[in-house]
N, C-alpha and C positions, 0 to 999 in steps of 0.2 A: 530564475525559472529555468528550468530544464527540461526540454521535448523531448519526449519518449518515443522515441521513432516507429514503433508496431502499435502503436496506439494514438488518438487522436485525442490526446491531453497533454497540460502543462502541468510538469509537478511543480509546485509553486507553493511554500509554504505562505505564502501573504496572500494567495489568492484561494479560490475555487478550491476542496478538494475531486478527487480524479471522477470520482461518484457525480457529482453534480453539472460536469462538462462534456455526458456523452449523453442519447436516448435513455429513457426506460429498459427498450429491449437489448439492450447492451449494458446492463447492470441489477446486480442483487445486493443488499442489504440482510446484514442479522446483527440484531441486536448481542451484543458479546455477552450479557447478563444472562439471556437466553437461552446458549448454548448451552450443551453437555459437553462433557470433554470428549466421550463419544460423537457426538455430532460435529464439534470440531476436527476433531482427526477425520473422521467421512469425510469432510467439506474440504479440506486440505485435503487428503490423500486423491479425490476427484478431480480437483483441481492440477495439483502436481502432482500428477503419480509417476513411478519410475521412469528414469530412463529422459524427464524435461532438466533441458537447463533454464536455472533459478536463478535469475538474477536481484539483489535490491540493492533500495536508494533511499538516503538517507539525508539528516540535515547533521553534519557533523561539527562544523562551527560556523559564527557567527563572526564578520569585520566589521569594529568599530574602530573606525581614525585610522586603520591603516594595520591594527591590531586583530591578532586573529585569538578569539576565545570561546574553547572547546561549548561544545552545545549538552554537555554531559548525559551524551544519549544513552552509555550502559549496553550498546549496541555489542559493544567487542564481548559480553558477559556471556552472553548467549547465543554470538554466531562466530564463527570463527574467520576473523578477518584475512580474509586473502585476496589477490586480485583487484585489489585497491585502486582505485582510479578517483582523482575529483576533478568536480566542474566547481570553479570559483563565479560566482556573479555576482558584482558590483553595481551599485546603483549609478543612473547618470550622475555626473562629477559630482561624486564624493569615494574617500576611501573606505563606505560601509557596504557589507555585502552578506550574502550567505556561501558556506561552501558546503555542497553538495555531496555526497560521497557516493558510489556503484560500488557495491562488490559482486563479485561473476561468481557461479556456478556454488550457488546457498544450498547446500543441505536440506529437504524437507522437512526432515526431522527439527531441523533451524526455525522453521516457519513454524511449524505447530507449538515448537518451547518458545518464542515470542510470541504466537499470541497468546499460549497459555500467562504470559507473565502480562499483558496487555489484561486478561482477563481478570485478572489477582486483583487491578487496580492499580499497580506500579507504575511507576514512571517509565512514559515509552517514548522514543525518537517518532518525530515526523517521517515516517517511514512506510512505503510499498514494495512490493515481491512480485515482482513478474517475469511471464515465459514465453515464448514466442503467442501464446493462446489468451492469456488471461494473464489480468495485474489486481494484483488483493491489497487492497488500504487495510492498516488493524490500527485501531484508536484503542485506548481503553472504554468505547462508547458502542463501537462500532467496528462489522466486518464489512468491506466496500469492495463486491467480486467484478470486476469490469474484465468484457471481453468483447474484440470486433466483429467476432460472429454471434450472433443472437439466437442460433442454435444451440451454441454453449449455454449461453445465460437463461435458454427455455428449460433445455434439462434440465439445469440447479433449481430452477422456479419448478420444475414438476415433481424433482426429488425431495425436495424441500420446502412444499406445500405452504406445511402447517408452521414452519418455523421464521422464514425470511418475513421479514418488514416490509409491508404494504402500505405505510403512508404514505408516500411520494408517487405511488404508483397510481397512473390518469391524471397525474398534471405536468402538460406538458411545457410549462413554465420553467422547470427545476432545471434545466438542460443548457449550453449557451449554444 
């Protein structure tokens, strides 16, 4: 697990995703099925527009025994890897783990051509983009907008009425 320090989640591929461990009013959903590809570039360009640094994190491989093998995210396909940093976490005594990857300062353009590829149905990394404001989960299921001001996340709920997923919303269960 990895603590994302402007935000109040663990990215944690074995656990919770980052969606399910803040309020309501700090998070949107949309169904990736849903979107346009216009309505995605909106929701991304609102989200990071000019001028943010873009960070994401990734799950890049996986340690069995001591052995480290690749997670074949396809990550490097579509964003161009630079500023590379990992966090290795290992489970208590044993030599299996996950390692984590960050890389600093993503291209927007980056984010929109992943989740466009998220969207196709491809094969995607355990993977979030976030900027000092807002952190966006892409599943190929799912787009997961979290941000610590709920100002943010009222806009995107008002600009995007008729689009975002209302299921979860009024149960305040879903949250830890």
């Amino acid at each position: 697990m990895v603590k994302l320090q402007d935000f109040t989640i663990d990215f944690d591929c074995t656990g919770q995703t980052p969606f399910f461990q803040v309020h309501q009013d700090n998070r949107i959903r949309f169904i990736i099925d849903k979107l346009t590809i216009a309505d995605l570039k909106l929701i991304i360009h609102q989200v990071f527009n000019e001028g943010k640094d873009i960070n994401a994190i990734f799950i890049s491989e996986y340690i069995f025994n001591g052995r480290r093998k690749s997670a074949k995210s396809k990550v490097g396909q579509v964003i161009y890897l630079k500023n590379w940093k990992e966090h290795v976490v290992l489970e208590d005594d044993t030599n299996d783990g996950i390692v984590y990857a960050t890389i600093k300062n993503v291209d927007p353009v980056d984010v929109y051509n992943y989740c466009l590829i998220a969207r196709k149905g491809l094969s995607t990394a355990y993977i979030s983009f976030y900027s000092d404001e807002y952190l966006l989960y892409v599943s190929t299921d799912v787009i997961d907008i979290i941000s610590n001001e709920g100002t943010n996340i009222a806009k995107l709920k008002d600009n995007y009425k008729n689009l975002y997923d209302t299921f979860h919303e009024g149960n305040e269960n879903t949250y830890c």
